[in-house]
NUDREN-894810 format. One line per field, with one value per residue (C-alpha): x, y, z; residue number from 0; residue in one letter. Coordinates in nm, 4 decimals. Each point is the difference from the previous one (the first is absolute). Layout:
<sites>
c1	(X|...) .
c2	(Y|...) .
c3	(Z|...) .
n	(NUM|...) .
res	(a|...) .
</sites>
This chain:
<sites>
c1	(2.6148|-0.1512|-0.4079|-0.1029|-0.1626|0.3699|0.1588|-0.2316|0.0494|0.4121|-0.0634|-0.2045|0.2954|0.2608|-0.1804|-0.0903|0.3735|0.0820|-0.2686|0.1258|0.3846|-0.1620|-0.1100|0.2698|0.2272|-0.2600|-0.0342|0.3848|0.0165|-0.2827|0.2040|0.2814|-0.1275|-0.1721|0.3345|0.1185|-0.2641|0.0287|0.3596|-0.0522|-0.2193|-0.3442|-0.2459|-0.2598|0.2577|0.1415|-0.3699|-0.0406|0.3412|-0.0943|-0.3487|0.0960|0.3030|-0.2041|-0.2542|0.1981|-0.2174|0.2599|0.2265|0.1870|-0.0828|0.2425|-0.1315|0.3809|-0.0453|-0.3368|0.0725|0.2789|-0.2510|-0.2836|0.3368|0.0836|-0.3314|-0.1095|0.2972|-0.0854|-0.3863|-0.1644|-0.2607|-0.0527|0.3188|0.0457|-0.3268|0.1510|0.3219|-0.1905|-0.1553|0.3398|0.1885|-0.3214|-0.0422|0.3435|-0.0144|0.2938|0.2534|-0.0453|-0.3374|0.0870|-0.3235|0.1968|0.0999|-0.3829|-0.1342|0.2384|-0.1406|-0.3904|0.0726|0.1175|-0.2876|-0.2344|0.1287|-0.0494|-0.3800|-0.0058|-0.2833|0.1622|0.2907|-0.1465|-0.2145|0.2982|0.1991|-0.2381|-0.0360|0.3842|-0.0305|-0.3031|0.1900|0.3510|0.1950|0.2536|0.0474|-0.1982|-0.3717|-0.2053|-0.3489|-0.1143|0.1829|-0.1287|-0.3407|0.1051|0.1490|-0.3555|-0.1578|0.1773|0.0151|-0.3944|-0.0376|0.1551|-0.1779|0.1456|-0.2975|0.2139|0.1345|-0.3280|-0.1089|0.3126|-0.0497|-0.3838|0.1629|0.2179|-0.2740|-0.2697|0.3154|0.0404|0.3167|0.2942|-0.1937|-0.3210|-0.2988|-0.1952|-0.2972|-0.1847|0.3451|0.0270|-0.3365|0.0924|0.3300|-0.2008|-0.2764|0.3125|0.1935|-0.3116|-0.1193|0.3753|-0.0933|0.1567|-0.2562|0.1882|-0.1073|-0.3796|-0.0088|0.1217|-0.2320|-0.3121|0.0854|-0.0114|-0.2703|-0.2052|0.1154|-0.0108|0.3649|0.1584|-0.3271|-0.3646|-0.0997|-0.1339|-0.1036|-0.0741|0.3402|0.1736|-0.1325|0.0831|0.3714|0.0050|-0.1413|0.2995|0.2610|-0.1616|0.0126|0.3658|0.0657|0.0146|-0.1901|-0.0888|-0.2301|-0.2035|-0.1766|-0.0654|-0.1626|-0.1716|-0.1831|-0.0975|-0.2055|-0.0812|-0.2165|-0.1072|-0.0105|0.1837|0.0112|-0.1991|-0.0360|0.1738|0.0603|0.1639|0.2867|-0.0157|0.1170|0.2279|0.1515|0.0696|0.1482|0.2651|0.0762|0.0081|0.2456|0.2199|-0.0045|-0.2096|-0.1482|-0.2798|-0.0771|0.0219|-0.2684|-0.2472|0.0797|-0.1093|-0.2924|-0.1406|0.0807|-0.1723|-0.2833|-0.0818|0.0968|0.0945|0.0577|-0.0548|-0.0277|0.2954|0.0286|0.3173|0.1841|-0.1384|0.1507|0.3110|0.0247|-0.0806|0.2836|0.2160|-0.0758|0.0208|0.3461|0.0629|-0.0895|-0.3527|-0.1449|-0.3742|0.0806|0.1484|-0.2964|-0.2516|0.2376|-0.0204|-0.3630|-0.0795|0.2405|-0.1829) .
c2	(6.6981|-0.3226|-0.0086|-0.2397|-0.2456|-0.0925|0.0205|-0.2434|-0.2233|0.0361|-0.0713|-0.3428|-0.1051|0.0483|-0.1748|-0.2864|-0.0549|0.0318|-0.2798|-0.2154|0.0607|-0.0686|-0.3162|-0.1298|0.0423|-0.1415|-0.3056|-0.0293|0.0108|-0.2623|-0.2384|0.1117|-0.1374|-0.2920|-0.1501|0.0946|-0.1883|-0.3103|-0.0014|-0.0529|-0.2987|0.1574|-0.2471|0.2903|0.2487|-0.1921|-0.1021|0.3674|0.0906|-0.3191|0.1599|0.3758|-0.1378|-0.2162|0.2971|0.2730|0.2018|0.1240|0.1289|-0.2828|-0.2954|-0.2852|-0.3410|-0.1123|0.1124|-0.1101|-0.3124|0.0029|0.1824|-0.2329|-0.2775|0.1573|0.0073|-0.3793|-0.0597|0.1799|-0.1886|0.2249|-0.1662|0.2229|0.0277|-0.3222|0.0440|0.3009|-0.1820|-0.2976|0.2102|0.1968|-0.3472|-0.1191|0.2704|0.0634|0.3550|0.1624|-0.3042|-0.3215|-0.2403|-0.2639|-0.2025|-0.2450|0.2909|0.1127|-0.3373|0.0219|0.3785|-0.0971|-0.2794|0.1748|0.2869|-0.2731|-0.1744|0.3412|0.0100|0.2048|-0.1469|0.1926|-0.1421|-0.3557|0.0367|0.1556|-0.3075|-0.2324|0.1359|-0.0740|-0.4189|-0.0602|0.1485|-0.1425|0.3285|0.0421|-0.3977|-0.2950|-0.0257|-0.1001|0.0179|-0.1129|0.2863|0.2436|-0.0847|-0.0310|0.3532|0.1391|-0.1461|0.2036|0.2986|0.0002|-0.0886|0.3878|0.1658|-0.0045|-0.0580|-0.1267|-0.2585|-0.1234|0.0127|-0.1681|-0.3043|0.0160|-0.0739|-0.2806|-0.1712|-0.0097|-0.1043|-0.2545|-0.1207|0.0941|-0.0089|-0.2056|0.1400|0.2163|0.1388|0.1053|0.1630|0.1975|0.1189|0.1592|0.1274|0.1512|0.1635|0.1845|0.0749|0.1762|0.1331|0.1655|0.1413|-0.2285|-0.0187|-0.3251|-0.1569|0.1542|-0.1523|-0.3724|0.0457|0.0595|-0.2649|-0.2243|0.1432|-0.0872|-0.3224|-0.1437|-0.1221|0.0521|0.0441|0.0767|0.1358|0.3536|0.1581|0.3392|0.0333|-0.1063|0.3299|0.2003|-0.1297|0.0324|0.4097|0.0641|-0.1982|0.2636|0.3134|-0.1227|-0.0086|-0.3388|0.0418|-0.3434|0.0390|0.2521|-0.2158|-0.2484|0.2680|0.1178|-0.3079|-0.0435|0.3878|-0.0362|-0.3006|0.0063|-0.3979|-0.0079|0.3841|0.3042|0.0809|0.3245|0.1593|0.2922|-0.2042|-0.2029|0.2448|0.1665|-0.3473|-0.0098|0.3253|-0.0557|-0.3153|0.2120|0.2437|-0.3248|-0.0997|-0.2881|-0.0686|-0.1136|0.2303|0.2300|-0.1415|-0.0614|0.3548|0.0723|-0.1589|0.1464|0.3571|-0.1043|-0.1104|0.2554|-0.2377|0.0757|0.3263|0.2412|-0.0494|0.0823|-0.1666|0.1207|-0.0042|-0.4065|0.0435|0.0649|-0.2470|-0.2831|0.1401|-0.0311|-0.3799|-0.0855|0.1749|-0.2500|-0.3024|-0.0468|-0.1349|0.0468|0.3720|0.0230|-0.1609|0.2295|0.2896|-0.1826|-0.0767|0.3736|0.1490|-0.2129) .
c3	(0.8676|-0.0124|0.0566|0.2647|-0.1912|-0.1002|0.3105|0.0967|-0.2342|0.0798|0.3184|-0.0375|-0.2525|0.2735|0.2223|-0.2056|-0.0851|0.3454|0.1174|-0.3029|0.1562|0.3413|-0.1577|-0.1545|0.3686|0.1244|-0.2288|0.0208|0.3599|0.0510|-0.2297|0.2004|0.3146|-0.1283|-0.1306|0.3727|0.1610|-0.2667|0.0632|0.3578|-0.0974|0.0281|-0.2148|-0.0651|-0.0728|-0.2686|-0.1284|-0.0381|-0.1323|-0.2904|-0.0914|0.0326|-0.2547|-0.2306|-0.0537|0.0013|0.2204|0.1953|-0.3140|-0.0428|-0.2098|0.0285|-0.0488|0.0587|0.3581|0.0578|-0.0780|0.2842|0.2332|-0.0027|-0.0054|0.3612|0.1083|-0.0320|0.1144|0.3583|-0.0252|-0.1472|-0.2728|-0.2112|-0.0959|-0.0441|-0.2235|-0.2264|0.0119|-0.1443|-0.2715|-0.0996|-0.0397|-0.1843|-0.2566|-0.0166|0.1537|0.1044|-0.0868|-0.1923|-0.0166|0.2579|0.0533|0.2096|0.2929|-0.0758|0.1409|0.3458|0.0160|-0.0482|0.2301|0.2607|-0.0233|-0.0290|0.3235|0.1930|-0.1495|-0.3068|-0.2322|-0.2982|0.0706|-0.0139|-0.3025|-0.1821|0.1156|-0.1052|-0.3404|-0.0122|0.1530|-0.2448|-0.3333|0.1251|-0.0109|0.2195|0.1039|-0.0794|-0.0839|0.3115|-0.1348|0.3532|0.1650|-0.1685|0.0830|0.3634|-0.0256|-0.2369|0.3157|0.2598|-0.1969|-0.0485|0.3585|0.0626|-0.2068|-0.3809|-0.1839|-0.3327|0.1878|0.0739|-0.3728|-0.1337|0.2818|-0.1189|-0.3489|0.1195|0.2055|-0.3083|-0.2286|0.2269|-0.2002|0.2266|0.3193|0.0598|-0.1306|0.2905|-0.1662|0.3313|0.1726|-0.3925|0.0404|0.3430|-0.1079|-0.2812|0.2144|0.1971|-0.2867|-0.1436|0.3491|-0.0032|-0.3152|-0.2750|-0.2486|-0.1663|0.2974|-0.0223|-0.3819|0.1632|0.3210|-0.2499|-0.2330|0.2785|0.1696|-0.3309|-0.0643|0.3441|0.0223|0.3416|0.1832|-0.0189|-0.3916|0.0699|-0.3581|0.1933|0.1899|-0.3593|-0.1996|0.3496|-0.0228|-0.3671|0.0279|0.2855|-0.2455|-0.3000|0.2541|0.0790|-0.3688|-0.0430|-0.3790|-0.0430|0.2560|-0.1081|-0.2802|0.2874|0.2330|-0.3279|-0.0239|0.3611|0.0099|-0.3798|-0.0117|0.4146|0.0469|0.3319|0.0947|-0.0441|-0.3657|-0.0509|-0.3569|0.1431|0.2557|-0.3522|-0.2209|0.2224|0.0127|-0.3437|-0.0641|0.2526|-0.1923|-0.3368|0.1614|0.1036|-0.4036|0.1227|-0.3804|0.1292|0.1978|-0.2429|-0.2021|0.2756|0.0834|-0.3434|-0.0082|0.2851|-0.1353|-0.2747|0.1889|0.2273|0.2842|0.3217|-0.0960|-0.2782|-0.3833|-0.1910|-0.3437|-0.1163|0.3514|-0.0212|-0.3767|0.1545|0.2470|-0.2514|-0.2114|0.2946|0.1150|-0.3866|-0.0211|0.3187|-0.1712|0.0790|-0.3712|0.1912|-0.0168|-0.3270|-0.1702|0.1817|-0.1513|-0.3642|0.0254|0.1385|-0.3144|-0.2781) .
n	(0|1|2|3|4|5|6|7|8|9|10|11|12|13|14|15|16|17|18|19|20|21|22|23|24|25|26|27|28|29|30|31|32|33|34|35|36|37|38|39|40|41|42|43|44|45|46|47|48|49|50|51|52|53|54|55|56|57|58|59|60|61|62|63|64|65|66|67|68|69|70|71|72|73|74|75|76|77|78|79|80|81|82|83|84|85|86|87|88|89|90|91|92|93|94|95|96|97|98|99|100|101|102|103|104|105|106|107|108|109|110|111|112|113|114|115|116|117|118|119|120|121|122|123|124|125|126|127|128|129|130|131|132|133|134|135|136|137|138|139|140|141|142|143|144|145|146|147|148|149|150|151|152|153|154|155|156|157|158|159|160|161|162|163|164|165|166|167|168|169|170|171|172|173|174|175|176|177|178|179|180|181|182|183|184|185|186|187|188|189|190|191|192|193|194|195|196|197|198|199|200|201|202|203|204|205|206|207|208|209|210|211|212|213|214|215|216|217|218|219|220|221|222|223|224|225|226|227|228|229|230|231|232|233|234|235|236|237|238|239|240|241|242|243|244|245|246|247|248|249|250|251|252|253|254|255|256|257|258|259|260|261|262|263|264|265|266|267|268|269|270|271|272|273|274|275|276|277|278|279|280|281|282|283|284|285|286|287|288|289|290|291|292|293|294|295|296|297|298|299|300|301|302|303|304|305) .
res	(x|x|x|x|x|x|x|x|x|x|x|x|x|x|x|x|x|x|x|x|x|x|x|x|x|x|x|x|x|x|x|x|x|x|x|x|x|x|x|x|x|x|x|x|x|x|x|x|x|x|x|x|x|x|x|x|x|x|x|x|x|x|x|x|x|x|x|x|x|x|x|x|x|x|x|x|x|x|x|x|x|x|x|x|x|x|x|x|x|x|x|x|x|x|x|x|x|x|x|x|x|x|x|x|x|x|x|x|x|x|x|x|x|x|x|x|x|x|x|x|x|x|x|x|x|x|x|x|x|x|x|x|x|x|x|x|x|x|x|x|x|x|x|x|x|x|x|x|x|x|x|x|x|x|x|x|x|x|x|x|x|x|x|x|x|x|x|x|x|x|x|x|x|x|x|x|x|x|x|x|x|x|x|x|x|x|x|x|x|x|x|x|x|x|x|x|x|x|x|x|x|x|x|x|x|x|x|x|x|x|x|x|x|x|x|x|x|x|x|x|x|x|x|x|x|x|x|x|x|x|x|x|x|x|x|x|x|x|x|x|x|x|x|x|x|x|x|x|x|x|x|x|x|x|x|x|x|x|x|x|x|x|x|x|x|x|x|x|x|x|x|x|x|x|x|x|x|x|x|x|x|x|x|x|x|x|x|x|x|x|x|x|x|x|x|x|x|x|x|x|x|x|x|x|x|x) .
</sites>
């Protein structure tokens, strides 16, 4: 006779294969239906049918058939099949690369007001894949493409405007495609902002709102930054002087393999700065920015050894 703790645990394995069979009709039938509704030239039923098939959520994963799907849906209007269609024929998903059908697909996801869409065909005008290079265009298409909302696009016309080589130079509109791109959260764009912010090029020069821009770009892991930031709380000559913010600064730039970083990091280990006193944890972060490159570090190490 079997005791009940057994029974039990017979029971929950029947019905967990019975769920998982539910499941899998389920899955099947939803498939089922969505190739119905596509069929019968339902855009969103197709979009569905493309990402249930390109994930493989659903039990099937046929990139072959997603392709198709998201082929059918831009076809009916739909953008954002035009959009996975686009990135399918771009990264040669589910059939061969064709960068030349990936431009008509951005295009005509762009046209119905997908940024994505435009900054991804942008990136294809300004590097001349799929057709000719039209420098121009691309910054046209950067533009529109940052105007709803894709933050990248507004960093890479930021680029293009200081450059000033393809387009005219613009260093006041790159300073306020930088200050979105880094208010969307592109730290790039907070490293650009504060360099400009500092320097004064584009507008006013604000030393303050620099080491701001340059602590989001280090916070968004933009490690550069960090020793920038560093700077601004270590020595207090245009913001609050802050050891602690200083140090913190500097570690995240350590963990990035910023070199120096590493040895700032170490020194103030060392030191007792900002924090506690920890001469071999300092030890070790010396050894690290020397094993980066930075000969400051590696001489401490050698001078420390003899």
């Amino acid at each position: 006779m079997l005791n009940p703790i057994r029974l039990m645990i017979l029971a929950a394995s029947v019905l967990m294969m019975a769920t998982l069979s539910s499941l899998g009709k389920t899955d099947a039938q939803s498939l089922s239906n969505l190739r119905a509704d596509c069929a019968r030239g339902d855009a969103a039923a197709c979009n569905d049918l493309g990402y249930s098939l390109n994930k493989g959520d659903k039990g099937e994963l046929n990139y072959e058939a997603a392709r198709v799907a998201f082929s059918a849906s831009c076809l009916n209007g739909n953008r954002l099949g035009c959009y996975e269609k686009g990135v399918m024929q771009h990264k040669a998903r589910g059939g061969a690369k064709d960068l030349r059908g990936a431009r008509i697909s951005y295009n005509k996801a762009c046209d119905l007001g997908l940024a994505s869409a435009c900054s991804n065909l942008g990136v294809l005008y300004k590097n001349g894949l799929g057709g000719p290079v039209d420098v121009t265009k691309g910054a046209e298409l950067y533009g529109k493409a940052c105007a709803g909302g894709e933050h990248l696009s507004c960093h890479n016309l930021g680029l293009m405007q200081v450059a000033g080589k393809a387009i005219p130079e613009n260093l006041a509109g790159a300073r306020q495609n930088f200050a979105t791109g880094c208010n969307g959260g592109y730290g790039e764009s907070c490293y650009m902002l504060g360099l400009m912010q500092t320097s004064g090029e584009g507008g006013a020069e604000n030393a303050a709102a620099g080491i701001a821009s340059f602590k989001l770009a280090c916070e968004r892991n933009h490690r550069e930054s960090c020793v920038n930031a560093w700077a601004g709380y270590y020595m207090g000559e245009t913001v609050t002087k802050d050891q602690n913010t200083a140090r913190v600064l500097a570690k995240k730039g350590c963990d990035m393999m910023d070199a120096t970083a590493c040895g700032i990091y170490g020194y103030m280990q060392t030191e007792g700065e900002g924090g506690a006193k920890d001469v071999a944890a300092g030890k070790a972060s010396f050894t690290q920015a020397c094993n980066l490159g930075d000969q400051e570090a590696c001489s401490a190490l050698a001078a420390d050894a003899g």
